[in-house]
TIRO-940820 format. One record per residue (C-alpha): residue in one letter; x negated, y negated, z negated. Coordinates in steps of 0.001 Angstrom, whole numbers, padded with zeros to 6 digits, always signed. Each point is the difference from the previous one (the first is absolute). Layout:
<rs>
aXYZ;...
</rs>
This chain:
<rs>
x+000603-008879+010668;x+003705+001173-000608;x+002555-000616+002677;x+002894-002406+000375;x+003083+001806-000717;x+003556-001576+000147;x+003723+001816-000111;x+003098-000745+001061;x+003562+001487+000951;x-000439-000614+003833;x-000122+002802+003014;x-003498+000824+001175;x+001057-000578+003564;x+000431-003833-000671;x-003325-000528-001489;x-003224-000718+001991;x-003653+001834-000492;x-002443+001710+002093;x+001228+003605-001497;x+003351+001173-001006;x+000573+003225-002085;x+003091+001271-000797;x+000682+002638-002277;x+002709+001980+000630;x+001753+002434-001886;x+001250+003430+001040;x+003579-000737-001633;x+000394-002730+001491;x-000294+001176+003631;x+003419+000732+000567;x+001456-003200-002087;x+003538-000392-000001;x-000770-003821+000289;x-002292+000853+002653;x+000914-002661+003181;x-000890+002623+002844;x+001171+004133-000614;x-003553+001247+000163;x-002457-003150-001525;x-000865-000210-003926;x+001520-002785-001598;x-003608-001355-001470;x-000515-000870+003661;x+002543-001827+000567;x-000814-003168+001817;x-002944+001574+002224;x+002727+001807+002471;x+001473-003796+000714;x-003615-000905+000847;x-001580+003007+001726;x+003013+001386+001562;x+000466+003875+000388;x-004046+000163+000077;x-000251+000713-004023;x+003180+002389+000383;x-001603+002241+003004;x-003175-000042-001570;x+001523+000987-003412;x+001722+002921+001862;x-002733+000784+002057;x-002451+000535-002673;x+002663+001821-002738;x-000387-002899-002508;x+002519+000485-002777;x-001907-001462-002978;x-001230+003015-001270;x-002997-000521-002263;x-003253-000702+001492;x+000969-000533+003759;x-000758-002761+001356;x+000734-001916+003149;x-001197-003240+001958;x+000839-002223+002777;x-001400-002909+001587;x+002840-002008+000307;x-001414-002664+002552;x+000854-003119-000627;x+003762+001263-001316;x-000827-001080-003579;x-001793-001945-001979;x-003201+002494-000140;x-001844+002033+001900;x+000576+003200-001346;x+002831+002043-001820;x-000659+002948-001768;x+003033+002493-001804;x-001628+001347-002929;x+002623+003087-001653;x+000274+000229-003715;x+002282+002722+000030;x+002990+000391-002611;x-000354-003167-001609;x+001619+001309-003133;x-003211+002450-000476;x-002405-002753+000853;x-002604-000351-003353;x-001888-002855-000878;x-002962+001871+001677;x+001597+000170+003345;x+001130-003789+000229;x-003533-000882-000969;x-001439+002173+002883;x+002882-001527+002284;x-001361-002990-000811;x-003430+000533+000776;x+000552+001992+002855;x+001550-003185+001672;x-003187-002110-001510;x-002500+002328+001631;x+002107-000007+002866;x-000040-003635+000437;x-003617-000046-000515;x-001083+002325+002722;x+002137-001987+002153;x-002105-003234-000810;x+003186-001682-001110;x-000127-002808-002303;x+003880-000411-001119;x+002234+002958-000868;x+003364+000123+000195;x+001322+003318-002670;x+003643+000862+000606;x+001185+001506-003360;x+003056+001906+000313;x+003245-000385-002533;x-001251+002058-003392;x-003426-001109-000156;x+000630-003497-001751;x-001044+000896-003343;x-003445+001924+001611;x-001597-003299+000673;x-002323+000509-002708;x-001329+002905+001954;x+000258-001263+002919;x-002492-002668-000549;x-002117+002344-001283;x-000369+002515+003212;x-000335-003367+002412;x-002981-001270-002182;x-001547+003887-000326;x+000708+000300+003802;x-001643-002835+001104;x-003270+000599-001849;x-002792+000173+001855;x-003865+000144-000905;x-002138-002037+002918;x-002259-001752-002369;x-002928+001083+001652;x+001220-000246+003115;x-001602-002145+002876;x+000600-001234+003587;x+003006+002033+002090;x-000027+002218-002847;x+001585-002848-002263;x+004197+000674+000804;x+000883-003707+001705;x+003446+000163-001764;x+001775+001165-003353;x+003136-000074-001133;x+000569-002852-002204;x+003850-000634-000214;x+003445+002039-000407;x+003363-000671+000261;x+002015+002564-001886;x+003892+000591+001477;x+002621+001241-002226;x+002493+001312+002078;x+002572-000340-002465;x+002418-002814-001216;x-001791-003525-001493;x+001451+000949-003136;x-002381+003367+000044;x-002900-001841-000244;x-001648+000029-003408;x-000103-002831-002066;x-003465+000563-001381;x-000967+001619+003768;x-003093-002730-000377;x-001297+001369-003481;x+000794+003851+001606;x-002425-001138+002251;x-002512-001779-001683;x-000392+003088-002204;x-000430+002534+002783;x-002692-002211+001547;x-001806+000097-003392;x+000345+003099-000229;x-001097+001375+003542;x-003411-002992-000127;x-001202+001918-003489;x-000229+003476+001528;x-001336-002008+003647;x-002617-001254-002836;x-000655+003708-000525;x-000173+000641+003182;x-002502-002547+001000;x-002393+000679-003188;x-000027+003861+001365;x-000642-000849+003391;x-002810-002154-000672;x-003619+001173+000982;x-001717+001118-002948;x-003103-002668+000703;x+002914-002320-001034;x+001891+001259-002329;x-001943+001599-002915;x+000093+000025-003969;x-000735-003777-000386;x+002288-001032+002959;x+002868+002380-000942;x-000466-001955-003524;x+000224-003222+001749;x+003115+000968+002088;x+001739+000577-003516;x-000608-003314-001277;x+001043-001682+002972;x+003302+001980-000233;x+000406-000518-003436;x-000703-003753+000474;x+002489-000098+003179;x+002783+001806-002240;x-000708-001368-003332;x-001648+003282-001273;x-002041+000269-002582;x-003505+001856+001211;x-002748+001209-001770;x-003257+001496+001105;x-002581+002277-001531;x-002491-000457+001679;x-003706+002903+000035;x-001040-001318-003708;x+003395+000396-001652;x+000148+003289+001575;x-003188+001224-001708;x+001006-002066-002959;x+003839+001339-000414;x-001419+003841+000257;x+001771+000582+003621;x-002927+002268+000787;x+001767+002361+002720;x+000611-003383+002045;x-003505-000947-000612;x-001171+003162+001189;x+001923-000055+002901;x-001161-003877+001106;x-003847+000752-000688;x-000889+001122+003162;x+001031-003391+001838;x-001641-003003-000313;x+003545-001803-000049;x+000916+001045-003774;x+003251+001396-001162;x+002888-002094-001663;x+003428+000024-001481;x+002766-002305+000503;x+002963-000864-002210;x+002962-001397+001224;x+002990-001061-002043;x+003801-001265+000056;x+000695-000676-003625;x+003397-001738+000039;x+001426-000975-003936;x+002507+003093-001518;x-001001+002441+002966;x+002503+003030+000114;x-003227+002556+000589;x-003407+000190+000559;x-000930+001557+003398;x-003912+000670+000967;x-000830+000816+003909;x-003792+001081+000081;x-001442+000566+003452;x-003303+001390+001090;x-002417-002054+001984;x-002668+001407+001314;x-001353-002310+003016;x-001308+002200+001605;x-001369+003773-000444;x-002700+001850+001475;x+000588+002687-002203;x-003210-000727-002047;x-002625+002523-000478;x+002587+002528+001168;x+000189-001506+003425;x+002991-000028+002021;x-000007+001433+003590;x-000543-003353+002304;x+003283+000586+001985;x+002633-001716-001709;x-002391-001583-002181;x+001336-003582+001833;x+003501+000252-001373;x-001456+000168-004000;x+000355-004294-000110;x+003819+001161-000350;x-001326+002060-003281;x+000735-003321-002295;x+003976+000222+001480;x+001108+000261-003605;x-002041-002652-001454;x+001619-001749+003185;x+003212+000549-000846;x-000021-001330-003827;x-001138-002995+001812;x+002583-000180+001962;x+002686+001254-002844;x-001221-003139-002388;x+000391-002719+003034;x+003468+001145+000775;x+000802+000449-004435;x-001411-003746-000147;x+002321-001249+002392;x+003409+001455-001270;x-000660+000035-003297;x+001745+002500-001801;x+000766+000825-003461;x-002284+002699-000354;x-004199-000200-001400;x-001640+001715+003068;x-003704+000434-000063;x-002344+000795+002841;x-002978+001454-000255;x-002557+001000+002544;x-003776+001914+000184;x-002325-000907+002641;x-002841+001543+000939;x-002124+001053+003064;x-001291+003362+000192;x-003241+000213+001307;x-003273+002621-000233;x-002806-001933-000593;x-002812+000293-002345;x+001815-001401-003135;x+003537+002323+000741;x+001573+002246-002249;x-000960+003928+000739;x+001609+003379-000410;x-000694+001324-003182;x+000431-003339-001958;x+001548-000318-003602;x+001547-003321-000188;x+002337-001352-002802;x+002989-002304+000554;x+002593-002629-001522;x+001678+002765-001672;x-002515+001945-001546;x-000172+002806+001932;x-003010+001417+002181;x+000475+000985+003526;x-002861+002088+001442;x-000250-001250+003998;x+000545+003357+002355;x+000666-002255+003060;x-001138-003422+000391;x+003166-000249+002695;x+002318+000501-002353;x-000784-003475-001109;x+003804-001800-000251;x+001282+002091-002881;x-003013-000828-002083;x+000572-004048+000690;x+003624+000595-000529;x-000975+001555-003219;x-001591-002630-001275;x+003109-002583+001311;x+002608+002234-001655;x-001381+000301-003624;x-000524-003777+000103;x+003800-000077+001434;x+000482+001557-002924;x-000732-002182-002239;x+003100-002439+001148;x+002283+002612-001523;x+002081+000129+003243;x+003648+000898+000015;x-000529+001697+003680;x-003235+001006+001213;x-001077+000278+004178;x-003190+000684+001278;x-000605+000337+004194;x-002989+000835+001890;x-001101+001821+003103;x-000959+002554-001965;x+000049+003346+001659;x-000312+001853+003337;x+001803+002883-001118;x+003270-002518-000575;x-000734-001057+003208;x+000456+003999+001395;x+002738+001032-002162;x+002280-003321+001428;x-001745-001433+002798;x-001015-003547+000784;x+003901-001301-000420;x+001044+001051-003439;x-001995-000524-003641;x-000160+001904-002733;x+000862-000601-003712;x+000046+001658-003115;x+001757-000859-003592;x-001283+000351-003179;x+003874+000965-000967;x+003240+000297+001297;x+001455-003514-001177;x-002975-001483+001784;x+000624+002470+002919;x+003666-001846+000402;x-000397-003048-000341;x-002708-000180+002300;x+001600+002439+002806;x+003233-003062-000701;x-002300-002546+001230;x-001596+002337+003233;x+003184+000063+001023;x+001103-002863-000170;x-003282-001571+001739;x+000336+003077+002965;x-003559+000260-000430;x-000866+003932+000825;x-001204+001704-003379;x+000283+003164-001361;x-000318+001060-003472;x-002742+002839-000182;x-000751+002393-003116;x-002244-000576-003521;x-001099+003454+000208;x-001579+000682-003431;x-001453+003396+001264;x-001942-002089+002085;x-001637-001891-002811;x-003047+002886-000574;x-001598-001499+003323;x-000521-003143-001384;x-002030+001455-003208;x-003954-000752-000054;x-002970+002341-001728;x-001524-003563-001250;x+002635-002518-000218;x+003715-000240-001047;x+000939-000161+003266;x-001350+000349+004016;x+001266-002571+002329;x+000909+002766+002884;x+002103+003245-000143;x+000112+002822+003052;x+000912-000868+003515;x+003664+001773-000611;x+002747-002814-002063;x-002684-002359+000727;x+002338-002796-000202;x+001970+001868-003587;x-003939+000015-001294;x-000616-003785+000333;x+003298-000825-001452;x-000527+002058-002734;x-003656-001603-000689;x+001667-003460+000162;x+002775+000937-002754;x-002847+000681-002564;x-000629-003853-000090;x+003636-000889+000303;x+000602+001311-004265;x+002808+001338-001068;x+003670-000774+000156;x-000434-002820+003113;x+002075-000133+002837;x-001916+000317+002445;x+000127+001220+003915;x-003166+000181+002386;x+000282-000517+003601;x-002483+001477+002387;x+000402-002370+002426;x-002441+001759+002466;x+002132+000447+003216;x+001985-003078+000409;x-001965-002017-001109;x-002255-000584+003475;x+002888+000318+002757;x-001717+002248+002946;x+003419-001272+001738;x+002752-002237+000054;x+002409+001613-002840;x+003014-001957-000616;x-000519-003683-000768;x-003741+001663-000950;x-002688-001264+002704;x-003089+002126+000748;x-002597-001173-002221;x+000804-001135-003866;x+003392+000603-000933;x+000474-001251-003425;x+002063+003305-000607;x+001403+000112-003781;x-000401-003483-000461;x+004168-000483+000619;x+000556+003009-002442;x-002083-001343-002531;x+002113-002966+000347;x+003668+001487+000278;x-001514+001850-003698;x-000234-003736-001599;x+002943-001481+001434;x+002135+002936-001673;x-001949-000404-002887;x+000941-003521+000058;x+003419+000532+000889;x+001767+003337-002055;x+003112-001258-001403;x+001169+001150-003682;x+001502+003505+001822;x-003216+001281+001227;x+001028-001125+003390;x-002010-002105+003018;x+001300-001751+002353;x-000155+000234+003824;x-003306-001645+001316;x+002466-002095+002039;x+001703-001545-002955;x-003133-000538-002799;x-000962-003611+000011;x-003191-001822-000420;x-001977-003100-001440;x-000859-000656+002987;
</rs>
């Protein structure tokens, strides 16, 4: 359910809710306009009301709006809520998309753990065109997965309205603020879609329900959705997914998805790997830790997520989402070390380690990608522990099959303020992938682990293609509150995948894109 978000030109101080956040910028501290010597002219209004209280507290605790400090006061009874909390942003003038949607969803989390229902945001004077983003970070703030959650563990309130303040002139406010809006709410309930698939148990979500999820999002968004389903597997020759699925009883599939709007400007394919859950297979994974492998489908998650949020703002770009699911289990009918199996493309992987399972499903998902002829290329999966150790559990990693690729993509990471980092296709690395019996083995040494895997993946990706890989494996399951990520599913890439089509959509006859800020929609 999204929340109720209105905007005006009004100050915070005059409007009524249970919470009020302010933020407050470090150059504004010592305003010129400011009424009183020492107060910030974004709080202007709440020194009428609460006196010289917010002043000696303000003093008291060093508050100057620097970023990340953070200050509260129960005001009692002296306005119209029941708490007030100074959030600092900072020079406003440095502020990023990134850091007004964490801002944002700072003060939504906020609210939340204060069990308030109505939030009142004071935006200071600069921040008018951010609204956008600002929607975004309250709706990724104010997730929260309690499905399964009974008696006093079920929260007794959420937040479910806010009031956004401009603290600038009338004139300041947009006059598409309500479409700004609209779009950033999209936006942030495709990657809480992503979120919520990940975070699902895997007795819930597996291959067949993942598939089912799709359609329902395709059918919600007006997205086209096919399904191939354990016969068309077998039937189409996608024999590394089929190898990987035989040891479940709950068979493997693949999912199309696709936006295919008349006189496109490109063709852009996301492929994500699903696998529901992963024991490891024959090769066994240690049981600590084992719990957190229901995030392993994150990037099958995330296309999911990607094609409800494409299907709602409709842009003038073919985008394609494709997804492998499987579940990885050792039983009697799973596939063994020292299998030869074939695949879409032709070639024969020999099976070294039957836990190295997602690059042989994305395999399979990338040659039929293929196929499309795609103008850009992406493929994400939690693919790799050793990504995980080379950048830790905040930051991805992606490689580029070429440099044009390589910018583009790194245009879009930034402007989504998603943390990536572009690792090496290290060719001398390629030797570790080559088999005694087959044209390739699906697992390299334990040193460049994550270089290996990418490597295996580009020999299904053909020549020519761009195409960037995301190992996906740290961010993807939050092991704590990161930004406007939660702990849990985190949907990470999904808004970079996104920021790649809307510049796709929008590059003007110079080369150039404009801001996020200033693109439009179909919304």
């Amino acid at each position: 359910m999204s929340l109720k978000i209105s905007v005006r030109s009004v100050l915070p101080s005059h409007e009524t809710g249970d919470i009020i956040v302010v933020g407050v910028p470090a150059s504004d501290f010592r305003s010129k306009n400011s009424k009183k010597k020492n107060d910030p002219f974004t709080l202007d209004g709440f020194d009428r009301e609460l006196g010289d209280a917010l002043g000696r507290l303000i003093k008291k605790e060093e508050f100057k709006g620097k970023k990340d400090q953070q200050l509260a006061i129960s005001p009692v009874g002296r306005i119209k809520a029941d708490r007030l909390v100074l959030m600092g942003l900072g020079d406003i003038d440095k502020l990023g998309g990134a850091d007004v949607r964490t801002f944002a969803a700072k003060a939504a989390r906020t609210a939340n753990g204060d069990k308030a229902k109505r939030l009142v945001l004071g935006v200071p004077a600069g921040l008018e065109g951010r609204l956008r983003e600002i929607a975004e970070g309250l709706e990724l703030g104010a997730y929260r997965f309690t499905k399964y959650m009974t008696g006093d563990r079920v929260p007794k309130t959420e937040l479910s309205h806010v009031d956004i303040c401009l603290a600038g002139d009338v004139k300041d406010v947009p006059k598409d603020a309500k479409e700004r809006i609209a779009i950033g709410q999209a936006t942030a309930l495709g990657v809480n879609l992503a979120r919520d698939l990940s975070n699902e148990p895997p007795n819930v979500v597996y291959p067949d329900t993942l598939a089912e999820a799709a359609v329902d999002a395709g059918k919600a968004a007006g997205i086209a959705v096919e399904i191939f389903r354990y016969k068309d597997i077998q039937k189409r020759g996608m024999k590394l997914l089929e190898a990987v699925g035989k040891g479940s009883e709950r068979k493997p599939c693949l999912g199309h998805m696709s936006w295919t709007p008349a006189n496109a400007k490109r063709r852009v394919v996301v492929v994500g790997k699903g696998i529901t859950f992963d024991s490891g297979g024959l090769s066994i994974k240690p049981s600590s830790g084992m719990g957190e492998m229901k995030h392993d489908m994150s990037g099958a998650a995330n296309v999911i997520g990607l094609m409800a949020i494409v299907g709602r703002l409709k842009p003038n770009v073919e985008v394609h989402g494709i997804f492998a699911a499987a579940e990885n289990m050792p039983d009697g009918n799973a596939y063994r070390p020292g299998d030869v199996w074939g695949s879409l493309d032709g070639k024969s992987v020999e099976v070294v380690n039957t836990d190295a399972e997602g690059r042989l499903i994305l395999a399979d998902a990338l040659a039929y990608a293929r196929t499309l002829k795609p103008d850009f290329l992406i493929d994400n999966a939690t693919l790799t522990g050793a990504c995980v150790v080379a950048l830790g559990n905040g930051c991805s990693g992606w490689y580029a099959s070429n440099d044009a690729a390589a910018g583009e993509f790194q245009s879009a990471v930034n402007g989504s303020g998603e943390q990536m980092w572009r690792m090496p296709l290290l060719d001398d690395l390629k030797d570790q992938l080559k088999s005694d019996s087959a044209d390739l083995k699906n697992s390299g040494d334990r040193w460049g682990g994550s270089i290996s895997a990418a490597l295996f993946l580009r020999e299904f990706v053909g020549d020519g293609v761009n195409w960037v890989h995301c190992d996906i494996a740290g961010p993807a399951m939050g092991d704590r509150v990161r930004g406007w990520d939660p702990k849990g599913g985190t949907g990470h890439g999904v808004l970079t995948f996104l920021d790649l089509i809307e510049r796709a959509e929008h590059t003007v006859s110079d080369g150039s894109v404009p801001k996020k800020s200033e693109r439009k929609s179909k919304h």
